[in-house]
N, C-alpha and C positions, 0 to 999 in steps of 0.2 A: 609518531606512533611506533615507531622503528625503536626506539628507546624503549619503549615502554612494553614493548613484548620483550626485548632482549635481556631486561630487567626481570622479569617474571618468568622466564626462561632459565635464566640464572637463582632464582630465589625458589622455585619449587619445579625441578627439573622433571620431577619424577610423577607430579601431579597429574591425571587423566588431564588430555589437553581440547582433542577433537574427536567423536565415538561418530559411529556408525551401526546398521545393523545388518545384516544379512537375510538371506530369503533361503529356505528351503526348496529348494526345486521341485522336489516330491511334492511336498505334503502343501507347500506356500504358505507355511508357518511365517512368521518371520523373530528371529532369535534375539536373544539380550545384545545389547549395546557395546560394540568392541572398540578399544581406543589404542590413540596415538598418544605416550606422554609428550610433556613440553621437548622435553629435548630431542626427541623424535622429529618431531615439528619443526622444532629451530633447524634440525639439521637438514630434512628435505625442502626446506625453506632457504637456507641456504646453498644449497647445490640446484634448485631451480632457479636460483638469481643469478647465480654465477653463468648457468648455461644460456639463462634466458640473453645476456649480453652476449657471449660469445658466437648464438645464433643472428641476432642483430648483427656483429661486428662482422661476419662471414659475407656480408652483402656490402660492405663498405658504407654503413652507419657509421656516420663521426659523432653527433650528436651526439650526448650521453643524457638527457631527458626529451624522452618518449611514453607514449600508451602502451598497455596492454589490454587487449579485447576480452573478457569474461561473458562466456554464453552458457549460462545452465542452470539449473536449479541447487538449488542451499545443496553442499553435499562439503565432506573436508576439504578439495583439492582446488575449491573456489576460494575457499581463507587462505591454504598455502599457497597459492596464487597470489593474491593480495599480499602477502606478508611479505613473499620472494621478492614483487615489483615496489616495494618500500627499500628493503636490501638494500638496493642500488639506485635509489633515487629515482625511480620510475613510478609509473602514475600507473591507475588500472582505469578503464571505459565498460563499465556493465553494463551490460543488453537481458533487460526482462526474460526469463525463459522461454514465456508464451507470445514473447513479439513477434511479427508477422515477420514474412522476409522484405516488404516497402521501407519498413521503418528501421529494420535491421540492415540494409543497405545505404541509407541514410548516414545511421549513427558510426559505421565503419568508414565511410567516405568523408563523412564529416571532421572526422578526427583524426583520419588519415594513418591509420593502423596498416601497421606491418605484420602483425602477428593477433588472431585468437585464441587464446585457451578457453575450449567449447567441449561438453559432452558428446557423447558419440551418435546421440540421435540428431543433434543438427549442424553436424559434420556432411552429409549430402547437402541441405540448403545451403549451406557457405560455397560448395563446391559449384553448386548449380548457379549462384549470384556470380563469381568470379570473375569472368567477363566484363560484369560492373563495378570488379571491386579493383580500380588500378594499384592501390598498395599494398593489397594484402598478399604478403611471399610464405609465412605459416601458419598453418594450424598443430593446433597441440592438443588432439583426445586426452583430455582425463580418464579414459576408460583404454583398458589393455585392446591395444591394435591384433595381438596375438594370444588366444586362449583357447590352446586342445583344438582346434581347428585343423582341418586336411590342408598339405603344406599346398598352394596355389590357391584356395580358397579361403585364406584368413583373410580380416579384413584389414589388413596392412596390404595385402595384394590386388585385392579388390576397391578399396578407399585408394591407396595410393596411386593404381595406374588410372585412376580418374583425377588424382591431383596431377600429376606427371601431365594428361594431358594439358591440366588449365594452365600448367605453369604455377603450382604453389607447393611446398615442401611439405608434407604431411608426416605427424612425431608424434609420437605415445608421452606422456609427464615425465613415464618412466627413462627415455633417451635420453631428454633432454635435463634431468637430475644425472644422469650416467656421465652427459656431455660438461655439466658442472662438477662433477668431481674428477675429470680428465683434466678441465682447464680451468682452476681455482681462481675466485676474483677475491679484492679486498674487500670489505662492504662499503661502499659510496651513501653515507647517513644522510638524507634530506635535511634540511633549513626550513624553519619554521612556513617562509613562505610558498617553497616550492609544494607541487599541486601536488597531492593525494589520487584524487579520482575526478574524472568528468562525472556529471552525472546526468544523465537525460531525464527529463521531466517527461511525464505520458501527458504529455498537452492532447488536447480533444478540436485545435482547428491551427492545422499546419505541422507541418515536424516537429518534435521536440527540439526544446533548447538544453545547450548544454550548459550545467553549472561548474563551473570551477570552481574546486574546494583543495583548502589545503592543509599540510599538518597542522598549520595553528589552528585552522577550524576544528580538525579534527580531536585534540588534545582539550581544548575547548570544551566539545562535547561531550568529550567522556568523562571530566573533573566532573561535569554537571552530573552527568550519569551516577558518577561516584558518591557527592554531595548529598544527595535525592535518596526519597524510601526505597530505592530500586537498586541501592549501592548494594556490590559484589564482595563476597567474601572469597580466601583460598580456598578450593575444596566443592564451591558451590555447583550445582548443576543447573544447567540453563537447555530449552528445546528452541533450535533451532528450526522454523519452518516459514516466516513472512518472509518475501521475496529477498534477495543481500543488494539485491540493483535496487531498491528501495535505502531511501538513507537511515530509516528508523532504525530498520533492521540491520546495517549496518554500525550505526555507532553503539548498538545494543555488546556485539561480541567486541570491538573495539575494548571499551568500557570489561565485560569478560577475562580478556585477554591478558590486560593489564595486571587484573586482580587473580591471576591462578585460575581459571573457573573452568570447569568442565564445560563444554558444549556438545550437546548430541545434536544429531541431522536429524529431522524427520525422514520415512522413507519415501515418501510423497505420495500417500494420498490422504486429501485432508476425511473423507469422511470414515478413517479409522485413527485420526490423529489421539482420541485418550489411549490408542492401544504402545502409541512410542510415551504417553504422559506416563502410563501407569508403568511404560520398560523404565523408562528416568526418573520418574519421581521428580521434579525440579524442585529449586530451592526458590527461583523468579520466573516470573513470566510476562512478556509482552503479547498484544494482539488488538487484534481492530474491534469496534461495535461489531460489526457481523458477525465475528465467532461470538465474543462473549451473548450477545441476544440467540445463541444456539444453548448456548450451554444456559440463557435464564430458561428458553423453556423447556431444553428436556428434562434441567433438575428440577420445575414446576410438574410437568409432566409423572413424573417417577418417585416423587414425593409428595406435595401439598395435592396433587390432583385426583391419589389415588383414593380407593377407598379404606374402610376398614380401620384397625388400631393405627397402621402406617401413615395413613391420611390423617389423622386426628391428630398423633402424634406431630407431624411437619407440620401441620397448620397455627397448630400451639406455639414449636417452636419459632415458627417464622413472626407469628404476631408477637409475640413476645419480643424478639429482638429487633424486630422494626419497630416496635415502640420503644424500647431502650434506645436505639440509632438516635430517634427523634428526641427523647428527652435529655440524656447524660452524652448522647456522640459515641458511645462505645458499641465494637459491632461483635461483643464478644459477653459469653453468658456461661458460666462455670457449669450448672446441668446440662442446656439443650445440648452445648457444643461434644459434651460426653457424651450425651445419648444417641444424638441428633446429628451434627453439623461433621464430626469425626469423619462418620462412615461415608457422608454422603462426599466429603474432599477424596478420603481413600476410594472411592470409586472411578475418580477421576483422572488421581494420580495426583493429587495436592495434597498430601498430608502433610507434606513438608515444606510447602508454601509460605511465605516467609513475606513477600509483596509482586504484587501484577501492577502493571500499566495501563489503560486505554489511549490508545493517538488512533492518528491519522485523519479521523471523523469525529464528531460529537456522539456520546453515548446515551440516552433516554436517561435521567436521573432516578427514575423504577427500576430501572433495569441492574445500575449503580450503587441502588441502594441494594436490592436484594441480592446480589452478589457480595456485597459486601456483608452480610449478614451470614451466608454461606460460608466464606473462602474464611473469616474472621482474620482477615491479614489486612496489611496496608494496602489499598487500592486505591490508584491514585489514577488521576485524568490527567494527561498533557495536551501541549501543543506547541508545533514547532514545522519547518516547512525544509523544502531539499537545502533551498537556498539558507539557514540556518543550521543546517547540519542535524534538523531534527529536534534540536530545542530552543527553546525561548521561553515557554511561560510550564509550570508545574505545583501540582498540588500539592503541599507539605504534609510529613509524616502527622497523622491522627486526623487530619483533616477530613471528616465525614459527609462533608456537605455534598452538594450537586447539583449539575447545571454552571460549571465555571472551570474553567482548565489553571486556577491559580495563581499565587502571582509570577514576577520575572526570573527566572532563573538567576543564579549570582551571578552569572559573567555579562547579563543582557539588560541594556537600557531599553525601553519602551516608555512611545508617550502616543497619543490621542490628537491627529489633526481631524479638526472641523472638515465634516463635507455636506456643506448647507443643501446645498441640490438634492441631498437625501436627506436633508432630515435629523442630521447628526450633529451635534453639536460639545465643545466640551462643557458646558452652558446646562445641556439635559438634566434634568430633572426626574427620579431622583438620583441617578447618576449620570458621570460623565458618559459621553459617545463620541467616537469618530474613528476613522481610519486608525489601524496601529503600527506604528513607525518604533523599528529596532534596531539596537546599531550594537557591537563588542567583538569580541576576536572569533566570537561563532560563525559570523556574515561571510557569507563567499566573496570571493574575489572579482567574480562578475560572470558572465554569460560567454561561453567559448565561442571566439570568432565574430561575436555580437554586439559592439561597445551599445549602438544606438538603443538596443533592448536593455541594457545595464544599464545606460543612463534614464531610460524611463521610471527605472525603482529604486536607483542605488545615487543618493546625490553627494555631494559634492565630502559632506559632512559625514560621510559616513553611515547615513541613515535610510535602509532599507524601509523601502512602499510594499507592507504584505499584502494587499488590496482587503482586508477582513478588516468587517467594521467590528468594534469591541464595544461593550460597556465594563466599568470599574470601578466595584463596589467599596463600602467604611472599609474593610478590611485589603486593600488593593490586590482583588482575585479578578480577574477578569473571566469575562465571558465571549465568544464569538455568537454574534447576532446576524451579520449579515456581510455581503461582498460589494467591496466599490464595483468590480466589475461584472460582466452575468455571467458567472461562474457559478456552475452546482455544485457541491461535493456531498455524492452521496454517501451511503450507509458503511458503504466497505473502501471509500476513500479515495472515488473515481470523478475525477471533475469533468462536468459534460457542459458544453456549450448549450443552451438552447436554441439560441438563435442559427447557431449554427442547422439544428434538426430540425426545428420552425421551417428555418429554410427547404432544405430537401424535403422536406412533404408539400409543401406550396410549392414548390419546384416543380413536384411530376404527379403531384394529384391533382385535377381542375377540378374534384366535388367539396376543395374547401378553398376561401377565399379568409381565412383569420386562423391563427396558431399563436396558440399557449401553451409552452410543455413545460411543466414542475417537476422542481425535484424536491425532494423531502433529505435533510441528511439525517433523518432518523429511518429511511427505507434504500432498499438497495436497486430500487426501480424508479423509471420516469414514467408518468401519464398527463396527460392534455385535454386542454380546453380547446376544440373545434371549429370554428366557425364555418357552415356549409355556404355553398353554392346553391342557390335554390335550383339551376336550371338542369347543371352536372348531378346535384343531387340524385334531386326527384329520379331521374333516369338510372343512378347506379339502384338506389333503394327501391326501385321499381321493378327493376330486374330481380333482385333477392327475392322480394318477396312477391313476383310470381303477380304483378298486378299494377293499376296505373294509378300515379302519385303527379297531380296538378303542379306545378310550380308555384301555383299563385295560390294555390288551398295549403293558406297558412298552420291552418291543422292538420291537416296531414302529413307536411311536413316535418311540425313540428311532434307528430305521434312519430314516426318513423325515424327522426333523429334517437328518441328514446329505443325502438326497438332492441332488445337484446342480439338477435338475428342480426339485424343490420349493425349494428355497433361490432357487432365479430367479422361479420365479410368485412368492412371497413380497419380494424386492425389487422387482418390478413395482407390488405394491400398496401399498408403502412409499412407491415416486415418485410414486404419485398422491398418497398424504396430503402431498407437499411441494407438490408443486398447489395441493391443496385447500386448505393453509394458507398458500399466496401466498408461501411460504418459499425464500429463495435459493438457488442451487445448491450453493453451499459444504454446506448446512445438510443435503446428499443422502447418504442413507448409500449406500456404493459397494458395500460384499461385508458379510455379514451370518453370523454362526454362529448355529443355534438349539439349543435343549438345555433341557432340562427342571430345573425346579429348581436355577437356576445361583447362586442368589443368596438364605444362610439364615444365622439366628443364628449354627446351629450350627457352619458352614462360617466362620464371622465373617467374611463379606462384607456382613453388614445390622449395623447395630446392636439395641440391645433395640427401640427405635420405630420399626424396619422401615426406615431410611436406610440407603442404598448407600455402603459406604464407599471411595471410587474408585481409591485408591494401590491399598489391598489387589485391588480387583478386577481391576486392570490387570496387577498380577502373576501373579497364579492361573490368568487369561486369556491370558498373555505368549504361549503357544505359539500359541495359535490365532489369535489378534491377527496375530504376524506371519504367519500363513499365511494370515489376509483379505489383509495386505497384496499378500502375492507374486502370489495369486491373482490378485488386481485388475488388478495391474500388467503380468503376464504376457498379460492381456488386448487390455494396448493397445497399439497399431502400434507398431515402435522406430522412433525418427525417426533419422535422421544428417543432416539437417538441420534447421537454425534457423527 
């Protein structure tokens, strides 16, 4: 990738490279989009590579491949970071913004970091961890250590004599680009194999693993990028705002970079994010089901819902081209879109929308289609995992359907082993099923410091175990149906263990004796099936509501499991156990059903050694399941804005 921006550096020097915006302090406006061109770029890209080693070399580093820690959110000086640490053949370790400091402790000690480049608000936690962190000798604010500040009181005086004590050197971007143009290096080009980045996967039971990826993966991923409705022009503009510690998002600007493309930062907060759409205008856009089911209902909300000519009008247009979608495939109508579909993009800031993505999660095929009839651009589903680099399988340009993430990308083999234990088969009728197995120059290299975890996925041949079970249709699109392992991944791309939360609630609640917790990957929440304790029960539901509940008066019990009343003290004590187990909020069950005896041989919901068998249970369950859901949902505010 070091090639490939040096190349596009050199061929449109002068092109907008990386924008930003600014904030009014007065008013808290925030102003149009200011940039750095390419060659701007290249060159403090250059002078942070150079420095970044000579800081290294200062402590008697002989090694010449090493990490670099990246802590903060999408902003430019996390890509010039990245760029610098390719320079010179060094790797970057990105740490999620919003990771705690456990996991961020972890992930520096793991990979045994000499140096973060972090934003200046989690510039105190690195200082506060120190003590735990035996290798880290710098940090390096992206953000001016010195600004207008009373001299003793800037935070180069303040941050520093608190590095000073821990023993770690503390440096503005800016010294350390100052300290590379004092002491010039050659660039040191990486080799196809050497690593790119670690990348920490946000696993849900245990620390994350680290994946090892490297230029070929990464060049890999962005030919695809290129190949794909999603390919980049010179010139183009792209919003930068899905996490860059995320691989998606990462080979997204990769891919960018390569081709000339402008990229603006969001300013971070997403629930003004059309106001950076409508400052850029993009030319592509990536993003999860969660936004886009934001944006199916406010443009529901603010068109088809309303009333009057306006509502008649969207309701026209939309039947209209969702019947067209269905009969000819095309998501585009020479009236509505003039009358119609024009103003409602220019609202958003897609006028100039050209093609959007969905990954990370599956997307509702309503949802799919009526955007698609909206944006009248190429919208297209993928799928692809850290450990691929973000791709593997993609929908082809015009392809209007839904419900399948497409077939294999060009660089990636995929094939379907049988996992009879579930049910899968390449044998299935009327398509094949089974586990989906990928192998090409996208596949990582393996698990950092973990052979035993690489060899459970990555064999001999080359062929990565994605644990997703697929089906694959006459036209070889696949679909993801299900997980060999009990992995959920919900709506916004969070995989939560159940069994894991199963557990800590039957850990420290004794009013249930059975746990079911669902997830839905078309919902961004978990809810469960219950099974009470009739003895703990009776006693807590007895206390609520203020009166005495038999153990053995099967009805009462079983009236009292329904209680509204009680089913809410009862999720009260639930969110403490996620408290008390330091457990993420994904990991929070939202609406809860309880019931007696939900879960028995003789119902074959257990097997003989008392294991929950979870298709079956999700079925049996299917009606009350989705009435948690509606429940839940009915609860919360409608938004009609973003």
């Amino acid at each position: 990738m070091f090639e490939a921006f040096e190349a596009a550096s050199r061929k449109w020097p002068d092109n907008k490279c990386l924008g930003w915006r600014e904030q009014d302090k007065k008013t808290g406006v925030w102003g149009p989009y200011l940039w750095m061109d390419y060659q701007t770029v290249q060159k403090r890209r250059t002078d942070f590579g150079a420095g970044l080693v000579h800081l290294h070399q200062s402590i008697g580093l002989t090694i010449d491949k090493y990490g670099i820690g990246i802590w903060s959110a999408n902003r430019p000086e996390w890509q010039i970071t990245d760029l610098a640490a390719m320079s010179q053949s060094l790797y970057t370790v990105s740490i999620y913004d919003t990771l705690g400091p456990s996991a961020t402790e972890y992930i520096i000690n793991h990979s045994e970091l000499n140096c973060v480049v972090a934003s200046l608000n989690h510039i105190p936690t690195l200082l506060s961890l120190k003590e735990r962190l035996p290798t880290l000798k710098f940090i390096i604010s992206m953000d001016p250590l010195e600004d207008g500040e009373p001299v003793g009181n800037t935070k180069k005086a303040l941050l520093g004599a608190w590095a000073a004590k821990e023993g770690v050197q503390l440096h503005s971007i800016y010294d350390i680009e100052l300290l590379g143009q004092q002491h010039p290096k050659p660039f040191a080009p990486p080799s196809p194999d050497d690593a790119i980045t670690i990348n920490y996967t946000s696993g849900t039971t245990g620390f994350p693993k680290g994946v090892l990826l490297t230029h070929m993966n990464a060049v890999c991923a962005a030919s695809c990028a290129h190949l794909s409705p999603m390919y980049q022009m010179p010139g183009d503009f792209s919003l930068s705002y899905l996490p860059l510690a995320h691989i998606y998002a990462r080979v997204t600007e990769h891919a960018q970079l390569w081709s000339g493309c402008a990229i603006g930062y969001w300013h971070g907060n997403i629930l003004e994010l059309t106001d950076d759409l409508k400052a850029l205008r993009p030319n592509t856009f990536i993003s999860v089901p969660r936004l886009y089911n934001r944006f199916n209902s406010a443009i529901k909300s603010l068109t088809i819902e309303q009333g009057g000519v306006k509502g008649a009008l969207s309701r026209k247009a939309v039947d209209t081209k969702l019947a067209n979608l269905k009969s000819c495939g095309s998501n585009k109508h020479g009236l509505y879109d003039r009358l119609w579909g024009n103003k409602v993009r220019t609202g958003i800031g897609f006028d100039r929308l050209r093609a959007c993505v969905s990954g990370s999660a599956p997307i509702a095929p309503s949802v799919i289609s009526f955007l698609r009839i909206v944006f009248s651009n190429n919208f297209i589903e993928g799928y692809g995992l850290t450990e691929t680099y973000a791709v593997t399988l993609g929908q082809l340009a015009q392809d209007n359907s839904a419900g399948n993430v497409g077939p294999p990308t060009f660089a990636a083999e995929c094939v379907l082993r049988d996992v009879p234990e579930m049910g899968y088969t390449s044998k299935d009728k009327p398509y094949p099923r089974g586990e989906l197995l990928t192998r090409g120059p996208m596949v990582f290299k393996g698990y950092y410091k973990a052979p035993d975890k690489t060899a459970e996925v990555l064999d001999a041949d080359g062929w990565f175990a994605t644990g997703d079970i697929c089906k694959v249709d006459e036209l070889g699109r696949f679909s993801i149906i299900d997980r060999v392992k009990n992995l959920l991944k919900l709506a916004q791309g969070e995989y939560v263990s159940p069994e894991r939360v199963e557990n800590a609630y039957l850990g420290s609640m004794n009013i249930f004796q059975q746990a079911y917790v669902h997830g839905d990957s078309f919902q961004p929440f978990l809810v469960a099936v219950m099974g009470v304790d009739r003895e703990n029960f009776s006693t807590f539901a007895g206390k609520v509501l203020k009166k005495t509940i038999a153990p053995l008066d099967t009805e009462a019990v079983t009236a009292a499991c329904g209680d509204i009343v009680v089913r809410k003290a009862v999720l009260r004590e639930m969110d403490k156990v996620i408290k008390k187990n330091k457990m993420t909020g994904f990991e929070r069950v939202r609406n809860v059903h309880l019931c007696l005896d939900p879960f028995t041989i003789e119902n074959d919901l257990l097997t003989p050694t008392l294991k929950l068998k979870r298709p079956p249970a999700a079925k049996a369950f299917k009606e009350q399941i989705d009435s948690l859901y509606q429940e839940a949902l009915a609860e919360e505010p409608k938004k009609s804005k973003l």
